[in-house]
N, C-alpha and C positions, 0 to 999 in steps of 0.2 A: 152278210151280217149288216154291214152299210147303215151303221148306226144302232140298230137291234144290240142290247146287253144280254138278250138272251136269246137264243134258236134252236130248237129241235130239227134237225134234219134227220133223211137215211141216205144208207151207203147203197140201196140200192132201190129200184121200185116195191112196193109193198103195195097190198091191197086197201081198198077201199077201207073196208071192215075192220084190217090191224090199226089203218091211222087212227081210223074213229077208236077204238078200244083203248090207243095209247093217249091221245088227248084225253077224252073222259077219264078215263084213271089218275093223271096227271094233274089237270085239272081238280079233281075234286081233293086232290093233295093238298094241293095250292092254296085254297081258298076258304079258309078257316067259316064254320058254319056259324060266327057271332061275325065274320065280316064279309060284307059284300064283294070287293077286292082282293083277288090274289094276293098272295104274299111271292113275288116272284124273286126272292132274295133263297130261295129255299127251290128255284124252279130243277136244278141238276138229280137233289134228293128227291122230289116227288116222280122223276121221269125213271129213274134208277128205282126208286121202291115200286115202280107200275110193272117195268120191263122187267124188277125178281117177281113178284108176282104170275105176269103170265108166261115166266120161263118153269115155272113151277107148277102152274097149270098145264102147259104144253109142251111138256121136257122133249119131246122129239118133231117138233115144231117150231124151229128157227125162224121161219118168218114172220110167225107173229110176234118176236123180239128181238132179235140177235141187230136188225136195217138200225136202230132208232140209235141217238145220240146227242148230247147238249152240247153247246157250242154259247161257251160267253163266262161271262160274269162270274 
């Protein structure tokens, strides 16, 4: 974390295609469509409303959700 208020890590290796899925989700949480900047004060809720999202797409598919987690702020 080494200064970072906020981190997404996983617990474990994840594929290419789950990171990219969980940042873009995340990301478009973030980042309200009248502001150009994140709002990263909200960054835990948008990565938690991505990861129910594709646990609800892919209820027997843990790894494209189950690795992901915030870390901070």
């Amino acid at each position: 974390m080494a200064g970072y208020p906020h981190v997404v890590v996983t617990l474990w290796p994840v594929s290419d295609l789950a990171a990219r899925t969980v940042a873009e989700g995340s990301y478009r949480r973030l980042v309200p469509e009248t502001h150009p900047r994140p709002d990263l004060r909200n960054a835990a809720q948008a990565l938690n409303a991505t990861l129910l999202d594709l646990r609800n797409r892919y209820p027997l598919t843990p790894t494209w959700w189950a690795a992901h987690l915030h870390v901070g702020a």
